[in-house]
N, C-alpha and C positions, 0 to 999 in steps of 0.2 A: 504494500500500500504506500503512494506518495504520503512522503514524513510530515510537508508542510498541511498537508490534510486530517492527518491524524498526528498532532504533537505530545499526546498525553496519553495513557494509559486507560483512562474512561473510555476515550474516544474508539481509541482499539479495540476493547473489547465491546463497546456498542455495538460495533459492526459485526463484529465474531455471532455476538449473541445472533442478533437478525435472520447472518446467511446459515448458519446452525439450526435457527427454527423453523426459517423458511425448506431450509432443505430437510429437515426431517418430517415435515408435513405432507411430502410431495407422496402419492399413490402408490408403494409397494416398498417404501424407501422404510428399513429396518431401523439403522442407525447413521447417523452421521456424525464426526467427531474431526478434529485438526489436530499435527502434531507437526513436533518441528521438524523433526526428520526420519520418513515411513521406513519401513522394512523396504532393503531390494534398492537402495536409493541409488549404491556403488557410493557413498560417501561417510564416513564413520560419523559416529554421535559426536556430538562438544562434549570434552572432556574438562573437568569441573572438579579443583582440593574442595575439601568439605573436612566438616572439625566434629566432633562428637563432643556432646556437653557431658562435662564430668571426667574425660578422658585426660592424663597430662598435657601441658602444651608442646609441640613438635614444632621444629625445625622444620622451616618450610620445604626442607628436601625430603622430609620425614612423610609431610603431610599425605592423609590417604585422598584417592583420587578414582572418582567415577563418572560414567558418563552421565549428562544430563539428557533430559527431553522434557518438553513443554508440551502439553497435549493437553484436551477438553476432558468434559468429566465423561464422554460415553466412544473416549479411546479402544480401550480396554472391550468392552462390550464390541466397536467396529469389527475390530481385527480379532475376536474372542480367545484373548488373553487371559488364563484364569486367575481367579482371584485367590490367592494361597490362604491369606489370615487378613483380618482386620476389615476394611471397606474402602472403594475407590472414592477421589473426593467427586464432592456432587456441585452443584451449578450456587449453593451455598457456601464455598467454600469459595468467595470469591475477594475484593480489594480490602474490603470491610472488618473483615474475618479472622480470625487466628492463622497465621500461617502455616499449610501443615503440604507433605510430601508423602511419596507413594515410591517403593523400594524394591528391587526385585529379587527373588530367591534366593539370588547366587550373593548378593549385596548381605542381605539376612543373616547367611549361612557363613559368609566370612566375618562381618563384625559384633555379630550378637551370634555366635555360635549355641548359647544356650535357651533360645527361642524366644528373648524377651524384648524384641524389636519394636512392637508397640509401645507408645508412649514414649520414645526415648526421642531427644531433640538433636537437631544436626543443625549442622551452617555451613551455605558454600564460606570457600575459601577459608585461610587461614585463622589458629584460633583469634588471631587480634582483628580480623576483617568486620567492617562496618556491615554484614548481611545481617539479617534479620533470622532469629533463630526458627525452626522447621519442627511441627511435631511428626511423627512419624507414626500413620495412622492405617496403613495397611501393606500389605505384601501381594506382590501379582509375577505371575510365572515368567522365566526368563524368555525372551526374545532375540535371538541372534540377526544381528543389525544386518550383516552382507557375507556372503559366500566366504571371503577369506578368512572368516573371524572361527577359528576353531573350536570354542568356546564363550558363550555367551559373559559379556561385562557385567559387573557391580553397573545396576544403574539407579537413577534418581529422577524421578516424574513430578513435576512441577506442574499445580493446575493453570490451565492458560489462564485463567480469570484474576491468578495472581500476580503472576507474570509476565503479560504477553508480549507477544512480538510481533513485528508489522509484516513479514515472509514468513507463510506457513505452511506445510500441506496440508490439502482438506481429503477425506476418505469417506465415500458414501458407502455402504452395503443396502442393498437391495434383492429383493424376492426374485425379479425377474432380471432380463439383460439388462446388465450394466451401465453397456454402450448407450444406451437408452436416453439415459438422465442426461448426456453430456450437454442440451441443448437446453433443459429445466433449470441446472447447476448455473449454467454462463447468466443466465438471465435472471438468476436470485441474482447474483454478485453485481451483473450490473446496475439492477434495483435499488441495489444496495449503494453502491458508489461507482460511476461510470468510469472513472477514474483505475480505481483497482484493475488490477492485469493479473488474469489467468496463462501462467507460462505454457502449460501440457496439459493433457487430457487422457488416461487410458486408464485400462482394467490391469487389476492390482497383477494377476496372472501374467500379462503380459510385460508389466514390470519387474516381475521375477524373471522374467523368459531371457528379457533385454541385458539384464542384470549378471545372468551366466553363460553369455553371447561367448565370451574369452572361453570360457570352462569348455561349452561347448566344441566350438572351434578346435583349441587344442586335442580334445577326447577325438575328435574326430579324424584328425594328422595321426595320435598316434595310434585308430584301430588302423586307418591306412598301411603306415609304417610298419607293424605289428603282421598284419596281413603279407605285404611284401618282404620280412622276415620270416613266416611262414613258409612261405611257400619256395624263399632261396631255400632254407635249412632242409625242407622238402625232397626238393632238387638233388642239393647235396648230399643227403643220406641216399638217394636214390642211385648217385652216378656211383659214391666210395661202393654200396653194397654191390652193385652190378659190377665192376670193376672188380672186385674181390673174389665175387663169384664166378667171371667168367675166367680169373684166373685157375680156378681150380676145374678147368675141363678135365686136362689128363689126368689129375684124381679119378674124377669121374666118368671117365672112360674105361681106368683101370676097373674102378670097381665094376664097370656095367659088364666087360670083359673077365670078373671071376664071377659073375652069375647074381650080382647083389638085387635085390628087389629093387625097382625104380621108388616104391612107395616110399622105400629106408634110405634111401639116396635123398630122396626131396626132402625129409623131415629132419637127414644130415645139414642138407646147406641152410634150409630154413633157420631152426635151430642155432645154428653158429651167426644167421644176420640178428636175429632177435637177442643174442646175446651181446652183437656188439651195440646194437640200439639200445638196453637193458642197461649197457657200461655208460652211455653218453648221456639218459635220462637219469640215471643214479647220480652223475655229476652236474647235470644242467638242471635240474628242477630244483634242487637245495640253493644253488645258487641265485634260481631268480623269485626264489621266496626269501632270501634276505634281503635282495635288491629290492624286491616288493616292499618288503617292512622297513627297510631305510627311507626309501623314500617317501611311504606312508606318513612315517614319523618328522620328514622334513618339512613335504608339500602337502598341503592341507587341501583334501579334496581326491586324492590318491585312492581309491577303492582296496578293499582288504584282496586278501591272495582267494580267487574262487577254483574251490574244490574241484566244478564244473568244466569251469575252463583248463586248469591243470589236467583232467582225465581226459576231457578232449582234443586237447594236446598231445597228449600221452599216445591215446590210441588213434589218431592220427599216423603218429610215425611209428607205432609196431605195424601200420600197414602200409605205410609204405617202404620199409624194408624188410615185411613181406612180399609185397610185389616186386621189390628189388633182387630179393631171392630167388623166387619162384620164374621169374620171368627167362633171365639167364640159364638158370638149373634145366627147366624145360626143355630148350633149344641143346643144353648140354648133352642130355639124357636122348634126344633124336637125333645125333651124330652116331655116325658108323664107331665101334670102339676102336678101328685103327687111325680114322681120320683126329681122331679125339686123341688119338697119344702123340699124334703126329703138332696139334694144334700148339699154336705160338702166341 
């Protein structure tokens, strides 16, 4: 919102309130709420020291630190955030009012580890900072901001009505298409002030889509990549075994020339390809299931080692150096045994 239009904190949230009940009145529309920064944005929360009343004072290097967000009172409800303990604040809980804050599980669970988080008072910034101190009046399930975040932050929910700010996202949930509102949405807001400027428009899903565009992308280089290593390694076991095999004609010419059954000759050379493929997968699957779990552990986002894919890997290449076996041996076993001892 233009700043010279709304210089003060009443004036913001006047408008907030409006396009909030204007849009939650609208035909199929469940909830509507604003926050400062949605799920999926690609952009991390504001990170924010905050002091616990009662706690010593800390060295501002010391000081603990979590993210903020600024959101209406039917956030939570929008995006259906569960509510852990206590209660979200409500449209009551606004300039006027006691100051109070909304915490999320993992926040709870690291500084009140003994579950006494209600009631206890905070303060952004440092303990000497001029904030205003915060009761802490409910607990709501963690939320993980963006794809790279491997685990969800400490964070701290500020009611808009205490706080606000002039750039916010707004979030409809609705019964039916989404897409729907987008024209209902534009014309609350400009109702409201023609002024104001809606930067984008789309459904939350598609913000998540946008959002792992990168994740994407790359997954799909390396099923590529992955695929044309496949199929070299393929290749490869096929020429070494065929190779190997058709080395041993005049074996098996000798033997076909002392009267050996063809059936004990095939299950000879077979045999010996499945045991050199048996040596290469004994060495190669140990090795790309730590390289799996290293980089699991590095790059966030990395899928666990699947059983599935390992076994079909696996039997993948007992067959194809069984056909690398069997193919050679074949042709071997239908040579004359003189030409076969003869062979170079």
């Amino acid at each position: 919102m233009p700043e010279k239009s709304y210089p003060d904190n009443a004036k913001i949230t006047a408008f907030y309130e409006r396009v909030l009940r204007d849009a939650s009145a609208l035909p199929g529309a469940t909830a509507a709420a604003l926050v400062s920064n949605s799920p999926a944005s690609n952009i991390d929360d504001e990170t924010t020291l905050f002091t616990i009343e009662g706690q010593p004072a800390l060295k501002a290097s010391e000081t603990s630190a979590a993210d903020l967000q600024i959101s209406s009172a039917d956030y939570c409800r929008a995006l259906r955030v569960p509510l852990v303990a206590g209660r979200v604040y409500s449209e009551a809980d606004n300039g006027d009012a006691a100051r109070v804050a909304v915490i999320s599980r993992s926040m709870a669970r690291r500084f009140w580890p003994g579950g006494d988080e209600l009631g206890q008072r905070i303060k952004l910034g440092a303990a000497d900072s001029a904030e205003v101190w915060m009761t802490v009046v409910g607990v709501v399930e963690d939320v993980r901001q963006n794809w790279w975040n491997p685990v969800s932050r400490p964070t701290i929910y500020e009611p808009l009505l205490q706080a606000p700010r002039r750039g916010m996202v707004f979030l409809l949930r609705a019964s039916s298409n989404p897409t729907s509102y987008a024209a209902s949405v534009r014309d609350i807001v400009q109702r409201s002030d023609a002024e104001a400027a809606i930067t984008d428009v789309n459904t939350l899903e598609i913000e998540i889509a946008d959002s792992i565009a990168i994740v994407r992308i790359m997954g799909t280089l390396m099923g590529v990549f992955g695929c044309v290593a496949l199929v070299l390694s393929s290749v490869g076991v096929y020429g070494v075994l065929a190779e190997s095999v058709a080395r041993q004609t005049p074996e098996i010419g000798i033997r076909m020339a002392l009267g050996a059954e063809p059936r004990e000759v095939m299950k000879l050379v077979l045999g010996q390809a499945l045991r050199l493929t048996g040596i290469g997968l004994a060495i190669g699957l140990p090795v790309a299931f730590a390289v799996n779990r290293a980089m699991a552990s590095l790059i966030f986002g990395v899928v666990s080692v699947s059983p599935a894919v390992l076994t079909g890997f696996t039997a993948l290449l007992a067959i194809v150096s069984l056909i690398a076996g069997y193919l050679p041996a074949r042709r071997a076993m239908r040579v004359d045994p003189m030409v076969a001892l003869r062979y170079e």
